[in-house]
SERO-4910 file (N, C-alpha, C, O; in steps of 0.05 Angstrom, whole numbers):
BEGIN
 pado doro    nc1    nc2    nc3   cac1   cac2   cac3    cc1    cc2    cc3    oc1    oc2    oc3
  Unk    A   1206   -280   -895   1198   -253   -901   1181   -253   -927   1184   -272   -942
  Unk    A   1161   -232   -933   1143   -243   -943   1151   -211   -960   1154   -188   -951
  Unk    A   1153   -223   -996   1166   -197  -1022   1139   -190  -1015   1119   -204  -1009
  Unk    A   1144   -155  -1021   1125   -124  -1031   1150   -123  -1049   1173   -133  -1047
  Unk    A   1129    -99  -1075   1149    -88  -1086   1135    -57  -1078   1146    -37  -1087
  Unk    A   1116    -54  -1065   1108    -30  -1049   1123    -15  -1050   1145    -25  -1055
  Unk    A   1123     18  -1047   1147     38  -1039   1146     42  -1016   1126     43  -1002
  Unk    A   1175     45  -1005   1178     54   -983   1166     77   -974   1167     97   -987
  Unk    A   1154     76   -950   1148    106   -938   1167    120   -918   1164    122   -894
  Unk    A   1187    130   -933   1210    149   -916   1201    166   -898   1215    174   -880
  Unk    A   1174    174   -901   1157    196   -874   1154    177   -856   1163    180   -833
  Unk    A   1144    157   -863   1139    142   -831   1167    134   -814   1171    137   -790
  Unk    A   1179    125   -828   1212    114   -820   1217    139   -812   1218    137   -787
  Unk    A   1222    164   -818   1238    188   -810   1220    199   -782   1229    214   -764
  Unk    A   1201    190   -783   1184    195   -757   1186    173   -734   1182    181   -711
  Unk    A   1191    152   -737   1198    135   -720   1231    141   -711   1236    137   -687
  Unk    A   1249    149   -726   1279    160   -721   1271    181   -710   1281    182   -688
  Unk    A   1254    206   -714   1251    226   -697   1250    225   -674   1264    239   -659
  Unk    A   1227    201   -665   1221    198   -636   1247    186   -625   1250    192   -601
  Unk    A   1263    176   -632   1286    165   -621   1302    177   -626   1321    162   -627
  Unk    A   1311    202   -633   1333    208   -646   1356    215   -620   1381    215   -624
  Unk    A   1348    220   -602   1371    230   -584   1388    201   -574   1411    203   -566
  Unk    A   1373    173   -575   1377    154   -559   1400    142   -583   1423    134   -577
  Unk    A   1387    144   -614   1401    131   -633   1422    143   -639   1442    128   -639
  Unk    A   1429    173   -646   1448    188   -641   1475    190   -616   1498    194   -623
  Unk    A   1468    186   -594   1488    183   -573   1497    149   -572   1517    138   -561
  Unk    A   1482    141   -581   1490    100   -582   1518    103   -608   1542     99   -603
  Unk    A   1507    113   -634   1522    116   -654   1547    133   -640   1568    120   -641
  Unk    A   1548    153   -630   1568    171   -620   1582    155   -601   1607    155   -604
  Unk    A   1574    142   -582   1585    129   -564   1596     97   -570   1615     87   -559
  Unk    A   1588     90   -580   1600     56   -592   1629     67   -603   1637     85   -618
  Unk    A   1640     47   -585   1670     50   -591   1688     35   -604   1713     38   -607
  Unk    A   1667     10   -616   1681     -7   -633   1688    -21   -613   1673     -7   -599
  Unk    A   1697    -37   -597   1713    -48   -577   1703    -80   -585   1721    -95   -591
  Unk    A   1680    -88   -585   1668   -114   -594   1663   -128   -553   1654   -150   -546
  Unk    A   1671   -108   -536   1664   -124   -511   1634   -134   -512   1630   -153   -496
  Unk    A   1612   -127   -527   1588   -136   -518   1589   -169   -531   1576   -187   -521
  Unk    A   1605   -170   -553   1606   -195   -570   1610   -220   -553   1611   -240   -568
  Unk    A   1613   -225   -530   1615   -242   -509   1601   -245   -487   1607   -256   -466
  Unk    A   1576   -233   -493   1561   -238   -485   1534   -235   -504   1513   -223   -502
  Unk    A   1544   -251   -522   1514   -259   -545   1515   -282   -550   1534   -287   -564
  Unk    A   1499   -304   -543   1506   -331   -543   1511   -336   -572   1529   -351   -578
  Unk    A   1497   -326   -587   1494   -326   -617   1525   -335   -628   1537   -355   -634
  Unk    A   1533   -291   -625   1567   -292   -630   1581   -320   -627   1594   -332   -644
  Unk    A   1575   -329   -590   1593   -356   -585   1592   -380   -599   1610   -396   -605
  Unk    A   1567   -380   -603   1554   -413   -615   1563   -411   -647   1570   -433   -656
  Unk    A   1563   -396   -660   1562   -385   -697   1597   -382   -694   1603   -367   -712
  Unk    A   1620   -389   -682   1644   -386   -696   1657   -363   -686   1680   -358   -695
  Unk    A   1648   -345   -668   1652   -317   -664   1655   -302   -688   1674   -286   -689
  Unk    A   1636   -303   -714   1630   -297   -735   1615   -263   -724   1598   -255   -709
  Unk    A   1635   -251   -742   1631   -217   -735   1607   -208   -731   1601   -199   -709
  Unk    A   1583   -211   -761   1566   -212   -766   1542   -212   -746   1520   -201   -747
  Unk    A   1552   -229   -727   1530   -230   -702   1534   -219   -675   1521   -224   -655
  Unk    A   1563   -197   -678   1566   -181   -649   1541   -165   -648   1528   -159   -668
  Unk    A   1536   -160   -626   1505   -144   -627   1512   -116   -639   1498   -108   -658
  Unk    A   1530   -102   -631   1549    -77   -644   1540    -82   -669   1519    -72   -678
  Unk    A   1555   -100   -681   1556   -108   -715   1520   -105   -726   1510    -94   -745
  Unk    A   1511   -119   -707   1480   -123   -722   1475    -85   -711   1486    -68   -726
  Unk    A   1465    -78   -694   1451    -45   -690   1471    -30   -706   1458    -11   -715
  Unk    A   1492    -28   -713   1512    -11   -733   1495    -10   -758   1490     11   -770
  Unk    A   1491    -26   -763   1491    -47   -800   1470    -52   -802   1461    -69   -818
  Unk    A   1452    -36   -783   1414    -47   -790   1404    -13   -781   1410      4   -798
  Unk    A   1391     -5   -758   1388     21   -747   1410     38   -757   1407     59   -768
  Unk    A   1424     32   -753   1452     54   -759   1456     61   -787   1471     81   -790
  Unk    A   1447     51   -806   1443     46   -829   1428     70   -844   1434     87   -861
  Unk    A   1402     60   -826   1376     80   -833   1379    103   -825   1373    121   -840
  Unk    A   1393    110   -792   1398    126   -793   1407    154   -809   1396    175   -816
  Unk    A   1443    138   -812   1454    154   -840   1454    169   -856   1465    190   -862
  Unk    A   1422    145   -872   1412    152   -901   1384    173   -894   1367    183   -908
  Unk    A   1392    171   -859   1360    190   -862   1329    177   -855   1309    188   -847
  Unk    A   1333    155   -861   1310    147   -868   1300    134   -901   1280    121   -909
  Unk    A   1323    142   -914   1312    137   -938   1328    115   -946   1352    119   -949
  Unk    A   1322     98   -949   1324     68   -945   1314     51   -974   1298     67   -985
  Unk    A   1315     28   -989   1308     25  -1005   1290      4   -988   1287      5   -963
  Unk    A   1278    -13  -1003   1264    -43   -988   1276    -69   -988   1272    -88   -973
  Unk    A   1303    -63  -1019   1322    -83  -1014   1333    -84   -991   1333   -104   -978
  Unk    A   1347    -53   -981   1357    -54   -965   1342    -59   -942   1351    -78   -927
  Unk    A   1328    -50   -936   1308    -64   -905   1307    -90   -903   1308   -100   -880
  Unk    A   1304   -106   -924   1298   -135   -933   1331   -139   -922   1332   -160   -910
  Unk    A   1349   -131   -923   1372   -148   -920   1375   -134   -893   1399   -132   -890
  Unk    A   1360   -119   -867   1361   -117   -848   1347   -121   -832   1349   -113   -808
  Unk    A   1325   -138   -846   1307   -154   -833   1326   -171   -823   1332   -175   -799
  Unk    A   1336   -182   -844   1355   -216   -843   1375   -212   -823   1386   -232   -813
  Unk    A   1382   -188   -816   1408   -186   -789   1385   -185   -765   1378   -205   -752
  Unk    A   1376   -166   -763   1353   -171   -739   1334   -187   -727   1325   -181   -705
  Unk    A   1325   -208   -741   1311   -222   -736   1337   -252   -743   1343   -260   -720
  Unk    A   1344   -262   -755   1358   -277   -764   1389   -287   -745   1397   -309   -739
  Unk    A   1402   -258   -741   1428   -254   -725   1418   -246   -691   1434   -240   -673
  Unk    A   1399   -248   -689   1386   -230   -666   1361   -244   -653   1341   -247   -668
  Unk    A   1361   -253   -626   1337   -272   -613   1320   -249   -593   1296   -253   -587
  Unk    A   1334   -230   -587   1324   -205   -571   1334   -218   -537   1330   -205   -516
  Unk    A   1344   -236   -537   1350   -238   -515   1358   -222   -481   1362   -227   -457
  Unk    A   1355   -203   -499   1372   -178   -481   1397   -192   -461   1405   -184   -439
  Unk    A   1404   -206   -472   1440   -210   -458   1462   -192   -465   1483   -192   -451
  Unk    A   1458   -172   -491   1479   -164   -499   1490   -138   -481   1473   -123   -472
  Unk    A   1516   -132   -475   1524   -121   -448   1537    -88   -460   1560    -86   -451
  Unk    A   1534    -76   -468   1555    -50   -474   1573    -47   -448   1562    -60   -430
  Unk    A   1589    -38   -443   1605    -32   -419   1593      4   -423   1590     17   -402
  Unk    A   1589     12   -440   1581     46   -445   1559     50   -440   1552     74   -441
  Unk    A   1536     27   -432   1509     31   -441   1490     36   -453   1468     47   -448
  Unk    A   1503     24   -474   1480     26   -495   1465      4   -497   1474    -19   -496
  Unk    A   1439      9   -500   1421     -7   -501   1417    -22   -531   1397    -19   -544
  Unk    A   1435    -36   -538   1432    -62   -563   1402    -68   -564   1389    -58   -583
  Unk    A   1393    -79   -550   1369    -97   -553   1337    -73   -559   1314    -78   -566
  Unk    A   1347    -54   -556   1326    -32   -557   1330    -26   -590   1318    -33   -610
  Unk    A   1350    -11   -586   1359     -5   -616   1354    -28   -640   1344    -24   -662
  Unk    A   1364    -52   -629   1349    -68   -653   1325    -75   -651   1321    -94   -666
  Unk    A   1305    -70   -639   1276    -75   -638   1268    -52   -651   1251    -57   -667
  Unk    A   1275    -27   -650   1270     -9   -671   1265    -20   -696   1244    -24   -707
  Unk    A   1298    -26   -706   1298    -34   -733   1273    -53   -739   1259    -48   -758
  Unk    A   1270    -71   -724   1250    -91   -727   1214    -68   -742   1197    -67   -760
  Unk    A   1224    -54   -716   1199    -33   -710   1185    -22   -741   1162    -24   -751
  Unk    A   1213     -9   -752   1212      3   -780   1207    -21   -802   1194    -13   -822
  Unk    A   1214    -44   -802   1215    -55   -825   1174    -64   -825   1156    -65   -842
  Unk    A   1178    -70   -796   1146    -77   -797   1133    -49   -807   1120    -54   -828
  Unk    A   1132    -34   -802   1124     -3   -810   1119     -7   -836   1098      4   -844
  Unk    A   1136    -22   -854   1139    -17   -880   1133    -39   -900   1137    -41   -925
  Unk    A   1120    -60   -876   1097    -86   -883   1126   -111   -884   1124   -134   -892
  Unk    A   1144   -102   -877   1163   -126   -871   1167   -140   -856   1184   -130   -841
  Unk    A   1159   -166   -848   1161   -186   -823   1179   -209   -828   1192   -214   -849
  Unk    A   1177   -222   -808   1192   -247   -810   1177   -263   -801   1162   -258   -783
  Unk    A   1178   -290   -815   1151   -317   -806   1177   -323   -790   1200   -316   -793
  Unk    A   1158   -345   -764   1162   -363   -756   1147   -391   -756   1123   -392   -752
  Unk    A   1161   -412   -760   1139   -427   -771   1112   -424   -777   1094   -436   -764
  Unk    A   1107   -404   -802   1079   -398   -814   1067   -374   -790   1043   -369   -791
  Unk    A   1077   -365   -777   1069   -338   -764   1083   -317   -775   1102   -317   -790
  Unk    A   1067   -292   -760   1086   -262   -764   1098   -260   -751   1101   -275   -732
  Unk    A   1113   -239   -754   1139   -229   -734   1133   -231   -699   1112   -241   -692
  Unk    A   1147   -224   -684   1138   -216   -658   1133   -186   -655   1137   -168   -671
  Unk    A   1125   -186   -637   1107   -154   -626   1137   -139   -612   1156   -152   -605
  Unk    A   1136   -122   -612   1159   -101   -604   1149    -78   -583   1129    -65   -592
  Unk    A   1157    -69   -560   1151    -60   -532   1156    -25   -552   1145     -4   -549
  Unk    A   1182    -36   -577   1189      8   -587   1167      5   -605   1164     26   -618
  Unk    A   1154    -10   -608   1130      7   -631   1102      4   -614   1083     15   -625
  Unk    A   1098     -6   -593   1072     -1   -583   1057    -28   -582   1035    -31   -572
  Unk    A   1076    -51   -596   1052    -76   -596   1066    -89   -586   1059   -112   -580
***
């Protein structure tokens, strides 16, 4: 990830939560804590079944986050939700809600916003990947 000490733009983030707000809202309302999707994230299996990487755990603790606060978010904090989303998170779309929620959407958001706000993640000396929720 590559330091700004840039300011955050909370208008753009609160407009990207706008457009989603009914999808992020009923995911938050509906997650029941249960951890069933956590067995189906190879991640979870391979890492220890270390909490940290239930897909629940990552969309709670990254989107859910921003949510909350609104939108108003610092860059530390995005910066340490880069590191769950991209880091704890392959996009695989394996992860299963039994409720249906869509994990793998919801954290491509997060991805969505941090890029929004000039935050990426290298891969060996590249940028982030492109995301289907922001248009690229």
């Amino acid at each position: 990830m590559e330091a700004t000490t840039s300011p955050v733009d909370v208008k753009k983030i609160q407009s990207i939560l706008r457009e989603h707000r009914m999808e992020i809202s009923m995911s938050l309302k509906v997650c029941a804590h249960c951890s069933l999707c956590a067995d189906s994230c190879f991640l979870y299996r391979c890492r220890q079944q270390k909490p940290e990487y239930m897909p629940s755990h990552k969309f709670l603790n990254s989107l859910g986050v921003i949510h909350r606060k609104k939108g108003r978010v610092t860059r530390q904090e995005l910066e340490s939700m880069a590191g769950i989303v991209w880091e704890r998170c392959v996009l695989c779309t394996r992860c299963y809600c039994p409720l249906g929620i869509n994990i793998p959407h919801l954290i491509s958001l997060t991805r969505c916003i941090c890029r929004s706000q000039g935050i990426f993640h290298e891969y060996n000396g590249g940028t982030g990947l492109h995301s289907p929720a922001c248009g690229g």
